[in-house]
C-alpha positions as CSV (number, residue, x, y, z in Angstrom):
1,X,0.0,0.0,0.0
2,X,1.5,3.4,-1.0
3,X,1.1,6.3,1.2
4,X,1.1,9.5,-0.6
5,X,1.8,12.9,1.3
6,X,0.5,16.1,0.3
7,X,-2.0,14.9,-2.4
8,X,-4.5,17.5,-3.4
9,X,-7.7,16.9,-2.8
10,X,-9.3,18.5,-5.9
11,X,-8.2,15.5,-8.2
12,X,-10.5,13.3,-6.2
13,X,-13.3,15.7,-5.8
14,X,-16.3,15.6,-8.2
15,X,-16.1,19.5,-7.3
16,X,-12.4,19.5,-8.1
17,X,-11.8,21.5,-5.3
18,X,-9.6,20.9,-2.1
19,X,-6.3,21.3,-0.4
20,X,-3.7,19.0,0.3
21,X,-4.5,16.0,2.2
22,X,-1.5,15.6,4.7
23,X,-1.6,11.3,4.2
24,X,-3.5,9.9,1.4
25,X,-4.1,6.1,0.2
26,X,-6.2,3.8,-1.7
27,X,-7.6,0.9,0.0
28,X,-8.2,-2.7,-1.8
29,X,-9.0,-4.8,1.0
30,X,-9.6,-5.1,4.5
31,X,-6.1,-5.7,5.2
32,X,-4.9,-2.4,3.9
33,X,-8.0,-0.5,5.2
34,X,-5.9,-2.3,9.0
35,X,-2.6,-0.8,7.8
36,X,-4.0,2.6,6.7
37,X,-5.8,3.0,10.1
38,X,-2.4,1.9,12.2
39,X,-0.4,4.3,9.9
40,X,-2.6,6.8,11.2
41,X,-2.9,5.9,15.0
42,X,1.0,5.5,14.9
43,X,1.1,9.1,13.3
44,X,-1.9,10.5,15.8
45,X,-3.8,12.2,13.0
46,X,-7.1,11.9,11.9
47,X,-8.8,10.0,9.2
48,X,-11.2,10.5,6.1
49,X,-12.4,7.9,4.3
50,X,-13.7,8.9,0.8
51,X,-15.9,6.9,-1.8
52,X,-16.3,8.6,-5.3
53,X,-16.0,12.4,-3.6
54,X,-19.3,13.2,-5.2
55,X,-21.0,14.6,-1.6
56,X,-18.2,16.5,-0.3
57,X,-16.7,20.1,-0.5
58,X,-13.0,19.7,1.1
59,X,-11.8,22.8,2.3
60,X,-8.8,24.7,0.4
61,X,-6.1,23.9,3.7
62,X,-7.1,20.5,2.8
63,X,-7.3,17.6,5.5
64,X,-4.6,17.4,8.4
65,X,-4.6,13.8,8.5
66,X,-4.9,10.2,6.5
67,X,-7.4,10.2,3.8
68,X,-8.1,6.4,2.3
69,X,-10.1,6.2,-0.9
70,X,-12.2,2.6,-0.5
71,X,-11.5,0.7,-3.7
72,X,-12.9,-2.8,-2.2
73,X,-14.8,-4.1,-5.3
74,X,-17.2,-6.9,-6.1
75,X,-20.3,-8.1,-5.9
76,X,-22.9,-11.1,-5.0
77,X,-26.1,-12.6,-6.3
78,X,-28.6,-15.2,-4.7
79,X,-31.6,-15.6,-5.6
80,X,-34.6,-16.5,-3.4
81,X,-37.6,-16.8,-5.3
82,X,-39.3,-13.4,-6.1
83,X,-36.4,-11.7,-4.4
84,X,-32.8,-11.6,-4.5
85,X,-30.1,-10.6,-1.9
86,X,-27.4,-8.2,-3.8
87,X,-24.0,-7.9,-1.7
88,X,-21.8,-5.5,-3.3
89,X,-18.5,-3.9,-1.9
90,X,-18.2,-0.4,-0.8
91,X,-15.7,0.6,-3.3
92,X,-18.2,-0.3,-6.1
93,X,-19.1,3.0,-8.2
94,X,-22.8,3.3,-7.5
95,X,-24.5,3.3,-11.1
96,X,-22.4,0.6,-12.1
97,X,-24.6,-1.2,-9.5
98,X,-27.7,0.6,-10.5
99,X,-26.9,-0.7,-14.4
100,X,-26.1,-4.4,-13.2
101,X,-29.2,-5.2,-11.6
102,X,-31.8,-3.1,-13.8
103,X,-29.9,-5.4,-16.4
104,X,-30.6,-8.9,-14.5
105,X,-34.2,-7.6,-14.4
106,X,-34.2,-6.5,-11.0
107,X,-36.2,-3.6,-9.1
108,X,-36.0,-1.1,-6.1
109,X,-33.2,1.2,-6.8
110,X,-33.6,1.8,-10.3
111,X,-34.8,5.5,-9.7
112,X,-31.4,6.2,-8.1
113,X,-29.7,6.0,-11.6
114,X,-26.8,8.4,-12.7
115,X,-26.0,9.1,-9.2
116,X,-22.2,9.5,-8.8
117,X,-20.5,8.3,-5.8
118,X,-19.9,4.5,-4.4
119,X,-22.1,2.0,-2.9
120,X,-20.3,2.2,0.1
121,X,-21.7,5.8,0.7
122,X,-25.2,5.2,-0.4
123,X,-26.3,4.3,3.2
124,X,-24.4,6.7,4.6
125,X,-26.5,9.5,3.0
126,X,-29.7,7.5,2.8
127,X,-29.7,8.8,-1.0
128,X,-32.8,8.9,-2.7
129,X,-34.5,10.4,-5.8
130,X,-38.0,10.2,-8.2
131,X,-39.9,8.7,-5.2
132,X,-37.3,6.3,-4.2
133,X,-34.3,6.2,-1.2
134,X,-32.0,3.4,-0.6
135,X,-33.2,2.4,2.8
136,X,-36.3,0.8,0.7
137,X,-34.2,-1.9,0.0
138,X,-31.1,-2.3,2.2
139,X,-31.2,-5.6,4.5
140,X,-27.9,-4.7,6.3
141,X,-24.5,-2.9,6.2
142,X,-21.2,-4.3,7.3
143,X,-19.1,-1.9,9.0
144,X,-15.7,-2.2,10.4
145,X,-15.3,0.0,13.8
146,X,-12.3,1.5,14.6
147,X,-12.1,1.7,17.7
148,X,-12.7,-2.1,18.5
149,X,-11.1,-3.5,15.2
150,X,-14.3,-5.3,15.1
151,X,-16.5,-6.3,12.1
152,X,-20.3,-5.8,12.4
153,X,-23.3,-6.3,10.7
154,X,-26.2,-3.6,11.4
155,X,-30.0,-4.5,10.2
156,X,-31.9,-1.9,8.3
157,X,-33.2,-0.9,11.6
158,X,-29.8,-0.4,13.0
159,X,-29.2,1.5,10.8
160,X,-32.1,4.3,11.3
161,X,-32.4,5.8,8.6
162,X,-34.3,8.9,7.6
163,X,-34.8,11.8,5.2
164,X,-30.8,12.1,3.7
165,X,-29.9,10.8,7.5
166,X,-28.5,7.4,9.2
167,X,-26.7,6.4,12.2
168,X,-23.6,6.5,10.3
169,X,-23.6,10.6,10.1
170,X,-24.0,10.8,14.0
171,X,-21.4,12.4,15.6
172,X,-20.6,9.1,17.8
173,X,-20.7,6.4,15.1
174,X,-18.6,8.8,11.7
175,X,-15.7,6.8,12.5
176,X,-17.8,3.1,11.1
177,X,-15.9,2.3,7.8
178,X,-18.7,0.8,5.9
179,X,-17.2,-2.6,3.7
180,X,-20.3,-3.8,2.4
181,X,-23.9,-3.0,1.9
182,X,-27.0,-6.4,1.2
183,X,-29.8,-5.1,-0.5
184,X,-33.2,-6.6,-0.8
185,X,-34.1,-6.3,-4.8
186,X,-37.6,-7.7,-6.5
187,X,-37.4,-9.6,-9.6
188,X,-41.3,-8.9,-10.1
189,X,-42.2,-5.4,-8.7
190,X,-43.7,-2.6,-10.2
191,X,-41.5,0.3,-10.9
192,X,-42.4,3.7,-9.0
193,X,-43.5,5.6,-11.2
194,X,-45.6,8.4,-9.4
195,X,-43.1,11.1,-9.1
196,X,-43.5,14.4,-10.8
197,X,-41.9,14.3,-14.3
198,X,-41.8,10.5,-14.7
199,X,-44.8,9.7,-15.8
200,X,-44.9,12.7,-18.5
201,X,-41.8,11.4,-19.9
202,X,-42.8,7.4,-19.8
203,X,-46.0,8.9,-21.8
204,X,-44.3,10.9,-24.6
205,X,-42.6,7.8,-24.8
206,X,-45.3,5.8,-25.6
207,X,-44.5,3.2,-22.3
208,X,-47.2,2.1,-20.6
209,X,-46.3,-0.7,-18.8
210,X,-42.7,-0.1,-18.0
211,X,-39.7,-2.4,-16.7
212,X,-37.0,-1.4,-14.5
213,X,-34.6,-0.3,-17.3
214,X,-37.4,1.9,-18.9
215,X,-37.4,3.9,-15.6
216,X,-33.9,3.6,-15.5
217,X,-33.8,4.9,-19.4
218,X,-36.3,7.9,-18.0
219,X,-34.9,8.9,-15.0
220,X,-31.0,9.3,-16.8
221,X,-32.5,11.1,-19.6
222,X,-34.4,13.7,-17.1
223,X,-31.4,13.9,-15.0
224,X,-29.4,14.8,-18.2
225,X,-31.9,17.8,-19.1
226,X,-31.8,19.2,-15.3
227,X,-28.4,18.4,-14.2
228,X,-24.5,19.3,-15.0
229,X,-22.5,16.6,-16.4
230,X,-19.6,16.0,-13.6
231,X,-17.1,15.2,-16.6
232,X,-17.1,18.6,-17.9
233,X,-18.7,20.7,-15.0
234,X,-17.4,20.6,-11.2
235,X,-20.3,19.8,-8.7
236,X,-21.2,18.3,-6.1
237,X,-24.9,17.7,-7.2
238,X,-27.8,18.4,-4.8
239,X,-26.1,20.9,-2.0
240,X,-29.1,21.6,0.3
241,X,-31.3,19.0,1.4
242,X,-35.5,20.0,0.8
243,X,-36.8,21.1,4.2
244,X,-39.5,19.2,6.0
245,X,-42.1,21.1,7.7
246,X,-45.2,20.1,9.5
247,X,-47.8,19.5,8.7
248,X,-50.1,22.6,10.7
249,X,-46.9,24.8,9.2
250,X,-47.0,23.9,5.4
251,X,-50.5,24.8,5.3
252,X,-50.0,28.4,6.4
253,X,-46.8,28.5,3.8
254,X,-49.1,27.3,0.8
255,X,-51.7,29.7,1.8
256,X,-48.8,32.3,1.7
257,X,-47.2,30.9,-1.5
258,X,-49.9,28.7,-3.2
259,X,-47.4,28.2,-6.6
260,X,-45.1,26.0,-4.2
261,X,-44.4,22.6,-4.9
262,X,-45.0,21.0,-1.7
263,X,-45.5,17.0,-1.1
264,X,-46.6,14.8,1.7
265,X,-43.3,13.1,3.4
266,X,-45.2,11.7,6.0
267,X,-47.6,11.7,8.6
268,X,-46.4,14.3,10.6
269,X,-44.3,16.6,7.7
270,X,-44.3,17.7,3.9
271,X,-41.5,18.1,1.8
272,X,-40.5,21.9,0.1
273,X,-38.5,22.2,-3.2
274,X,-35.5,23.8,-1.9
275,X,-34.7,24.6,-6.3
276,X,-38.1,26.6,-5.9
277,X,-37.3,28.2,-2.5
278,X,-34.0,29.3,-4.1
279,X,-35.6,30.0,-7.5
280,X,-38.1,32.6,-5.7
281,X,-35.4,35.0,-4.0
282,X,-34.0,35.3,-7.5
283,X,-31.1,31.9,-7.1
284,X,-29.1,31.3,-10.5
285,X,-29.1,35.2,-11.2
286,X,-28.6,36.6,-7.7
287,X,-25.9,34.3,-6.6
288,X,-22.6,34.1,-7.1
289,X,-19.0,34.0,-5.6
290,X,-15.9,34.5,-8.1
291,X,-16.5,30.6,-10.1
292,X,-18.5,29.8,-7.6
293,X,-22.4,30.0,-8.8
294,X,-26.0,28.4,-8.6
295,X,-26.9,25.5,-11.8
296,X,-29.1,27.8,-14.6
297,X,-31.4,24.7,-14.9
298,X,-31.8,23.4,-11.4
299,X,-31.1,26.1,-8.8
300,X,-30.7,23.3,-6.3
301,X,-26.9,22.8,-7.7
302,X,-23.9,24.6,-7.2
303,X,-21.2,24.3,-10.0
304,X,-17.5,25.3,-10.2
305,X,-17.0,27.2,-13.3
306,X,-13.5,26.1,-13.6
307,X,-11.7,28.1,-11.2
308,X,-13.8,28.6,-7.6
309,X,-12.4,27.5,-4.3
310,X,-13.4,26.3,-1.4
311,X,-14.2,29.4,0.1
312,X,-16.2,30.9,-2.8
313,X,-18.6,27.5,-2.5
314,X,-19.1,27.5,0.8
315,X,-19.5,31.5,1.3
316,X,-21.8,30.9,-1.6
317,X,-24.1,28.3,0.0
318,X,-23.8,30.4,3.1
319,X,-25.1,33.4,1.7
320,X,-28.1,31.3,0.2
321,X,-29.5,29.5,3.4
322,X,-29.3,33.3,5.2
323,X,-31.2,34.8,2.1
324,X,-33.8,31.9,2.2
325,X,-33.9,32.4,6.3
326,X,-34.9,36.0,6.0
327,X,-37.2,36.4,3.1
328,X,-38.9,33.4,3.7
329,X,-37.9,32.2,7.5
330,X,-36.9,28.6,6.1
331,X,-33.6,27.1,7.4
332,X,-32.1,25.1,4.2
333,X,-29.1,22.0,5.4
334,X,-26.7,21.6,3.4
335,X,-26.8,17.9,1.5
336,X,-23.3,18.2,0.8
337,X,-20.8,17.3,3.9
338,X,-17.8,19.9,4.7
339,X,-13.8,18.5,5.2
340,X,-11.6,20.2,6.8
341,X,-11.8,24.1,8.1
342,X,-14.1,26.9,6.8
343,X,-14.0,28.8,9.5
């Protein structure tokens, strides 16, 4: 295993931004994830482990410590009747995944095609998208903890998910190294089709009866019309997370803004477009720090035009969330997780 020092961070950065990151490795096993972690307890620094670097905006004084990129790769099939268990490796590019089972005819995550990043950071985020979130379909995540060089398996329930949120983002359980995620797919399940947008483009289509690679077909194409291409443009995707209100408070907002998009989450809470909250207080034309600026076609994305830094995207998404908070008294989260120091 080959310990680099001083590697910048914006080569492995979807944003292609970042400082130096003091250590930096790739991982290919379990055995070197056991000699990265004992390089850095012998060197007392902290650690970062990365999966694609789709989610993340690293700071531009990098990381002070060890940062190991997961490549563990491969994955597992067994079939049990109408179901089959899917075991695939953290290090596994995520719509590699996606593609693989939508092309064994399989169903429940084919929504979350053309979502960068790694399987291993799926559960992390809970990700989701057109009506669909991971959690649907995970059975468990293996996890290797640091600080008792133990191996454990967590059930779905373990795990407590939620909207964009897990056990694994809790302040007390970031330092669980997840090796390898089980998910529960169908191999005769209806597709979701419901969400806003799908439908419209299954119709113009002419599919009305559609299989898990039409919706994955659909849901890349739409993506494509909304959505920078990370291969030319440098984002990080989604970087605020829609807010949830309840239920006796999302009435009075639609009374006060009937043209919002706002849908039932659940029992208690509806979910706001954060692109329309943005879109209202003037987003992709208002915004802007140096190369740092909001997506013309989805206001929900940041982009780096080529030359913005840390700082200009985080002073950008900052200045967003405290517009949002005054002229319309929503808080907006940030989707997108911060390494290093911004302030």
């Amino acid at each position: 295993m080959d310990i680099k020092e001083n590697e910048a961070m914006a080569l492995h950065t979807t944003f292609r931004i970042g400082g130096p990151a003091r250590y930096f490795c790739e991982v290919s096993n379990e055995a070197e994830l056991k000699e990265a972690l004992l390089f850095a307890e012998k060197q007392a620094v902290p650690f970062f482990v990365l999966g694609g670097g789709s989610n993340i905006l690293v700071s531009d004084k990098g990381f002070p410590g060890l940062v190991i990129k997961m490549r563990l790769r491969g994955k597992e099939y067994a079939d049990d009747g109408s179901f089959a268990l899917v075991i695939a490796q953290a290090g596994e590019s995520w719509d590699s995944f996606v593609e693989d089972t939508v092309t064994r005819g399989l169903c429940g995550i084919e929504n979350l095609s053309a979502i960068p990043g790694t399987v291993g950071a799926s559960p992390v985020q809970n990700i989701g998208a057109y009506g669909q979130e991971v959690k649907d379909t995970i059975e468990w995540v293996e996890v290797f903890d640091p600080s008792t060089k133990e191996i454990r398996q967590l059930s779905n329930a373990e795990c407590a998910f939620a909207y964009r949120q897990s056990i694994f983002k809790k302040r007390e359980n970031k330092q669980l190294i997840v090796l390898r995620v089980a998910f529960r797919l169908s191999n005769d399940a209806r597709p979701h089709t419901r969400y806003p947008g799908v439908s419209e483009h299954l119709l113009k289509k002419g599919i009305t009866n559609p299989n898990a690679m039409h919706m994955r077909e659909a849901i890349m194409s739409i993506r494509m019309s909304k959505l920078p291409d990370i291969r030319e443009t440098g984002t990080a995707g989604s970087f605020f997370k829609n807010p949830l209100l309840p239920k006796e408070h999302s009435h009075i907002f639609k009374n006060l803004f009937p043209e919002a998009p706002l849908y039932p989450h659940t029992e208690t809470h509806d979910k706001v477009s954060a692109a329309w909250l943005i879109k209202k207080i003037g987003g992709e034309k208002r915004f802007r720090r140096g190369d740092a600026a909001v997506y013309v076609r989805q206001p929900l994305v940041l982009v780096n035009h080529r030359n913005a830094t840390a700082k200009d995207m985080f002073s950008l998404a900052c200045d967003i969330q405290s517009h949002i908070k005054k002229e319309i008294g929503i808080e907006l989260s940030f989707e997108v997780e911060t390494v290093g120091e911004f302030l």
